[in-house]
C-alpha positions as CSV (number, residue, x, y, z in Angstrom):
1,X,0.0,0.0,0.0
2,X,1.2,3.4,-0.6
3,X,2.8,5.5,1.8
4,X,0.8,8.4,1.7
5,X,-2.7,6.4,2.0
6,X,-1.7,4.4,4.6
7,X,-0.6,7.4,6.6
8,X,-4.4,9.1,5.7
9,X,-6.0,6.1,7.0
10,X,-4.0,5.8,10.0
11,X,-5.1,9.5,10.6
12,X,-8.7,9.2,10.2
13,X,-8.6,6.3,12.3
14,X,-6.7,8.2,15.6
15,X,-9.7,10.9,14.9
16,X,-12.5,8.3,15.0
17,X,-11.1,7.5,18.1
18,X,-10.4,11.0,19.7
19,X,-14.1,11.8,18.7
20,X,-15.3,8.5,20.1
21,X,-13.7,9.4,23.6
22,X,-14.5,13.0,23.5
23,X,-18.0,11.6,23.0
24,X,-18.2,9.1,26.3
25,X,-16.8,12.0,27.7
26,X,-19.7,14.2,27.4
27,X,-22.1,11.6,28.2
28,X,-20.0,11.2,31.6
29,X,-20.4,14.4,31.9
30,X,-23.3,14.7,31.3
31,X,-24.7,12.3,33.3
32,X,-22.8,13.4,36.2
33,X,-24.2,17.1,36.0
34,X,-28.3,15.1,36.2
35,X,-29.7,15.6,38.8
36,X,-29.9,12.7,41.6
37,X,-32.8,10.2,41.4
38,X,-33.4,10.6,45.4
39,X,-32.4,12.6,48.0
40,X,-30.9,11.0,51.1
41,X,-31.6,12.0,54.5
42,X,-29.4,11.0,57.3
43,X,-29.9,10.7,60.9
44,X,-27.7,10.7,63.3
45,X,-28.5,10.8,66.9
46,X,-28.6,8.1,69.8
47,X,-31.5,5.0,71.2
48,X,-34.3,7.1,70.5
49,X,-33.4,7.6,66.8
50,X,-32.0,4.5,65.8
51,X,-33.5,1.5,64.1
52,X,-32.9,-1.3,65.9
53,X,-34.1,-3.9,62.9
54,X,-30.3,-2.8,62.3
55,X,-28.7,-1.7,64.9
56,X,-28.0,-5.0,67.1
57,X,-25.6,-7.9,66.7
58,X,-25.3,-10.0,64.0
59,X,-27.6,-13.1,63.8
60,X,-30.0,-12.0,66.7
61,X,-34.0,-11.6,66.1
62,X,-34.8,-8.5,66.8
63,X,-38.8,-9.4,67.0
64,X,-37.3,-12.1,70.0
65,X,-34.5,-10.0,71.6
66,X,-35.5,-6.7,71.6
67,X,-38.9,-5.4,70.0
68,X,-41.1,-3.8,70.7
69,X,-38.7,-1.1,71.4
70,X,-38.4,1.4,68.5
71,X,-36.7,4.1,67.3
72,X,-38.3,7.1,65.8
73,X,-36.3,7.1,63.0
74,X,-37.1,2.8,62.4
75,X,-40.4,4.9,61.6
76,X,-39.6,7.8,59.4
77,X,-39.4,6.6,55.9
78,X,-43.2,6.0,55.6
79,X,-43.6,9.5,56.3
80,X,-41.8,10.8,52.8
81,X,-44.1,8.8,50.7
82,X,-44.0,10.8,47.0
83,X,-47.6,12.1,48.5
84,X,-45.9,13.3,51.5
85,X,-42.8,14.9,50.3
86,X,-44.9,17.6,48.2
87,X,-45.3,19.1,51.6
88,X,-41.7,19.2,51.4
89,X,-41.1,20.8,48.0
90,X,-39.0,23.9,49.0
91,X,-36.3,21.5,51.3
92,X,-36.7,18.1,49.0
93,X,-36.5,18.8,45.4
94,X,-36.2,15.2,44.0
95,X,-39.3,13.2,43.4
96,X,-38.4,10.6,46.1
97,X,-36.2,10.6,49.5
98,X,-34.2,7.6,51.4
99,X,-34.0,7.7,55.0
100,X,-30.6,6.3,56.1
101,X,-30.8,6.1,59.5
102,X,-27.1,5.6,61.6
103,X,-28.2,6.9,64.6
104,X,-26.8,4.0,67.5
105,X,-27.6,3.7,71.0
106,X,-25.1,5.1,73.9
107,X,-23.5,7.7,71.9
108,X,-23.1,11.6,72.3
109,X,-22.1,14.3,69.9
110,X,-18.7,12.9,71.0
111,X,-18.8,9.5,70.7
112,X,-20.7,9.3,67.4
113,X,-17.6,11.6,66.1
114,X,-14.6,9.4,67.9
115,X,-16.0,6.5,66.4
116,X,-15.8,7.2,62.9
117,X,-19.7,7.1,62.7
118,X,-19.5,11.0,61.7
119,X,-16.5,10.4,58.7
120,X,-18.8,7.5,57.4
121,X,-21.7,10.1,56.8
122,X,-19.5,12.7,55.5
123,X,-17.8,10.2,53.3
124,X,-21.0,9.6,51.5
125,X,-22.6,12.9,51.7
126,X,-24.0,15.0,48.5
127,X,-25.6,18.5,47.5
128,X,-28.7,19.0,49.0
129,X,-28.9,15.5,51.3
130,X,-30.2,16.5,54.7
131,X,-28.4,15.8,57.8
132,X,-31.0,15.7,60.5
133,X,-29.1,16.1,64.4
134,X,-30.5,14.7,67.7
135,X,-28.1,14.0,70.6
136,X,-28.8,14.9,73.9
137,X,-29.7,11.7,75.9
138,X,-26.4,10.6,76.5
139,X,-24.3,13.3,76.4
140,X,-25.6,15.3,79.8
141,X,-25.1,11.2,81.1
142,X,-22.3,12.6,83.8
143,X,-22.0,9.6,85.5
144,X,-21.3,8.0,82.8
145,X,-17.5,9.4,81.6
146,X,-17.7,6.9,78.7
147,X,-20.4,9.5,76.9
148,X,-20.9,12.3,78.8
149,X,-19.6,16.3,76.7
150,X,-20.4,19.4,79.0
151,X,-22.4,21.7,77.2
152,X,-19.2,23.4,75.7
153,X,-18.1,20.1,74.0
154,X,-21.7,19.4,73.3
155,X,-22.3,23.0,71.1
156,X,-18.6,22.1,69.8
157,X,-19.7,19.4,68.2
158,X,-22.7,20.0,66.9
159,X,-20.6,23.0,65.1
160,X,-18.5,20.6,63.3
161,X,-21.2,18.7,62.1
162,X,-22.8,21.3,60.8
163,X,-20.4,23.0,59.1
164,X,-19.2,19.6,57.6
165,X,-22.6,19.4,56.2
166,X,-22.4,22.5,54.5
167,X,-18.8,21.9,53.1
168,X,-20.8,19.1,50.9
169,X,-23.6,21.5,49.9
170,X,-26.0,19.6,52.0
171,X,-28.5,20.7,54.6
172,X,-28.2,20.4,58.2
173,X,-31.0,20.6,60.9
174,X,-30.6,20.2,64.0
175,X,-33.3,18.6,66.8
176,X,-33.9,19.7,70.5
177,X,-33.5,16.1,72.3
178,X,-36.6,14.1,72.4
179,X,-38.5,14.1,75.7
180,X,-38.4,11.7,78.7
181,X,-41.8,10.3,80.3
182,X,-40.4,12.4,83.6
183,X,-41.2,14.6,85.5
184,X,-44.9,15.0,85.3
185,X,-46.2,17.8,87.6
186,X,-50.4,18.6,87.9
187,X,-50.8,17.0,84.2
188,X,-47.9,18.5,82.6
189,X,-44.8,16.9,81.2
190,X,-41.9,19.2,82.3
191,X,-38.3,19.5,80.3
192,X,-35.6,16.9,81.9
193,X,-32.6,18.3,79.7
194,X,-32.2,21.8,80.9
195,X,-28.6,23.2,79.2
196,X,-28.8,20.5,77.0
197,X,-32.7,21.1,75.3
198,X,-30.8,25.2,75.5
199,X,-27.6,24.1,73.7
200,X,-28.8,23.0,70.2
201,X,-31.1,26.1,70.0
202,X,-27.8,28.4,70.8
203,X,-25.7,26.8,68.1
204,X,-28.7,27.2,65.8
205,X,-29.2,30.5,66.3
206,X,-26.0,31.2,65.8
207,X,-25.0,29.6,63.1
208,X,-28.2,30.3,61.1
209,X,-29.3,26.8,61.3
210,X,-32.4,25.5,60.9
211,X,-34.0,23.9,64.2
212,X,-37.2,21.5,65.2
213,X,-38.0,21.9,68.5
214,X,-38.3,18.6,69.5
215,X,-38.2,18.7,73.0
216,X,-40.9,21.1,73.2
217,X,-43.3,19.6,70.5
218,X,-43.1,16.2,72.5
219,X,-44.1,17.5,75.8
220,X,-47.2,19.1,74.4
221,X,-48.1,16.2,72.7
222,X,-47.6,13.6,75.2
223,X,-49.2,16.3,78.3
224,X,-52.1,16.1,75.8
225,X,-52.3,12.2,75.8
226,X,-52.1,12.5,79.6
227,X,-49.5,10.3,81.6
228,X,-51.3,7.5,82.1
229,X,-51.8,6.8,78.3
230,X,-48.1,7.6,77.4
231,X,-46.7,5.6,80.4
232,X,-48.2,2.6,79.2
233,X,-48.7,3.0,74.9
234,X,-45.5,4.6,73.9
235,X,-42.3,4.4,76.4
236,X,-41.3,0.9,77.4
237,X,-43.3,-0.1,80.3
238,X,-44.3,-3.5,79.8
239,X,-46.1,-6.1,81.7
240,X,-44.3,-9.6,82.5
241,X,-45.1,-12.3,80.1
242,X,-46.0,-10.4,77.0
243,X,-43.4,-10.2,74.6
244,X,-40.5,-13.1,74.2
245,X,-37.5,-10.2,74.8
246,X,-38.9,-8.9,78.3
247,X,-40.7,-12.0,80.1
248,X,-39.8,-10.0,83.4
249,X,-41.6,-7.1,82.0
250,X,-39.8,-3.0,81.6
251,X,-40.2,-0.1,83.4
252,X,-38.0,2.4,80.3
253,X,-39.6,6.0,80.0
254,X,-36.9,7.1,78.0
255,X,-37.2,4.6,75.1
256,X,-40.0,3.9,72.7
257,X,-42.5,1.3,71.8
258,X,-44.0,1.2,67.9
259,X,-46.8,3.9,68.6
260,X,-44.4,6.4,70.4
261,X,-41.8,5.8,68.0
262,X,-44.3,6.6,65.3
263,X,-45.8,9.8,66.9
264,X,-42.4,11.0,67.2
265,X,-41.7,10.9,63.7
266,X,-44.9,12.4,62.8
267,X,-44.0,15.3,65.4
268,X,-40.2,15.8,63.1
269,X,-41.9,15.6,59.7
270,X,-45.0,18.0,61.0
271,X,-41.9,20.0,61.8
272,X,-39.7,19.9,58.5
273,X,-43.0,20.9,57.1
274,X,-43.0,23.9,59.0
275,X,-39.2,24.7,57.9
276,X,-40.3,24.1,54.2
277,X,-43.2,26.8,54.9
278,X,-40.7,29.1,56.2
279,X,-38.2,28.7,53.3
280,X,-41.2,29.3,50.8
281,X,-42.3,32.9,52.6
C-alpha cells in the first residue's frame, strides 16, 4: 500500500477514536451534572433515633430480643411517601427521599464523632442531602464518663457537624433532644434536659441553622395524651409475660414502643414541614 494512503488512513482512524472518547466523555459528563434520582436523609443521633431492625448484633431476632422497642427514625421513611414529600417541595427537590438512618444507641455528639460514625456520613454525603441532628440523651449522662460532653463540648460538636454538612452543599438541621416520660407535675410533662434542650437552639441560632424543637413539641403532645396513656402506649413499660425479649416485664420512659416511635416521627416531619413553609415565605 502506498505510503501516503496508509498514513491518511491511519489518521482518520486516531480521529474516529479522539471523537469516540471525547463523546463518552460528554455523556460522563453529562450524566454526572443530572440531577440525583433521590435525596438521602441522614440521621444521626442516639437510642431514641436508631433503628434497631439494624442496629443489634449480628444473627440476633430483633422481634425475640428486643422489639417492641423502636426508634423514631425505624419509623420515618413512611412519612416521605411521593404524596408526603410535596409538603416538602422547598427543602426536597427530588421526586423521592431515602432515610438512612445511623443513629446507635449510647453515643453523644462525641462518641458518634470518635467513632468514625461522623466520617462514614460525611464520606458519602451530596448537595442537598439533609443531615438531621439529635443527641442529647447521652451526652448530659455525667455519671457516665464513657459519653458524657459538657455543654461546651456538646455546642462544639454540633458546630463541626454542621459545618461539615455545609462543606458538601448539604442541609443540616438540628433537633432539640426528644422528651423523657419524667417529670410530670399537675398533668404536665416538664423539660428533663435543661442546658442541653438550651444548647442546640444556641448553636442554631448562631450559626443560622435551621431547628425543630423537638423537645418542646413532644411535651405538648404527650401532656395532651395524659401520663397515664403515654406511660403505658408509647415508652417501654411493659407487663411480665408479653413479649418473648422482656418476660420479666420494663419499666424504660426514656425509650420507645412502635406507637411512640411513630408519633415521634410524625412530630419531626410535622416540623420539617414547617421549615419548608418558612423557606417558601
Amino acid at each position: 500500500m502506498d505510503i501516503k494512503i496508509l498514513t491518511y488512513c491511519l489518521a482518520i482512524l486516531c480521529l474516529l477514536n479522539f471523537s469516540s472518547c471525547n463523546s463518552n466523555k460528554q455523556q460522563e459528563n453529562t450524566e454526572e451534572e443530572k440531577e440525583p434520582a433521590f435525596t438521602t436523609i441522614y440521621l444521626i443521633g442516639d437510642s431514641t433515633m436508631t433503628d434497631y431492625t439494624i442496629d443489634y448484633d449480628i444473627g440476633k431476632d430483633y422481634m425475640k430480643t428486643r422489639y417492641p422497642k423502636t426508634g423514631w427514625g425505624q419509623v420515618f421513611q413512611p412519612f416521605l411517601s411521593s404524596d408526603s414529600l410535596k409538603q416538602l417541595t422547598n427543602l426536597i427537590k427530588t421526586d423521592s427521599a431515602l432515610v438512612d438512618d445511623r443513629a446507635k444507641g449510647g453515643r453523644s455528639t462525641r462518641t458518634f464523632f470518635q467513632e468514625g460514625r461522623w466520617r462514614a456520613v460525611f464520606e458519602n454525603l451530596k448537595k442537598d442531602d439533609i443531615v438531621i441532628m439529635q443527641f442529647g440523651h447521652n451526652d448530659a449522662s455525667k455519671d457516665q464518663t464513657d459519653r458524657y460532653v459538657n455543654i461546651e463540648g456538646y455546642k462544639e460538636f454540633l458546630r463541626l457537624y454542621v459545618s461539615q454538612t455545609r462543606e458538601k452543599g448539604a442541609i443540616p438541621i438540628i433537633l432539640t433532644p426528644v422528651a423523657r416520660n419524667y417529670p410530670w407535675k399537675d398533668g404536665v410533662l416538664n423539660d428533663v434536659h435543661g442546658d442541653y434542650d438550651k444548647a442546640p437552639k444556641d448553636v442554631a441560632k448562631e450559626l443560622q441553622v435551621m431547628l425543630i424543637d423537638l423537645n418542646k413539641k413532644s411535651r405538648d403532645f404527650f401532656t395532651k395524651k395524659g401520663q397515664p396513656f403515654v406511660t403505658e402506649n408509647y415508652f417501654m413499660n411493659l407487663p411480665a409475660n408479653k413479649y418473648e425479649a422482656y418476660p420479666k416485664g420494663q419499666k424504660d420512659n426514656t425509650h420507645f414502643q412502635p406507637k411512640g416511635a411513630i408519633e415521634i416521627a410524625r412530630l419531626v416531619y410535622e416540623g420539617l414541614q414547617e421549615l419548608s413553609s418558612v423557606i417558601e415565605n
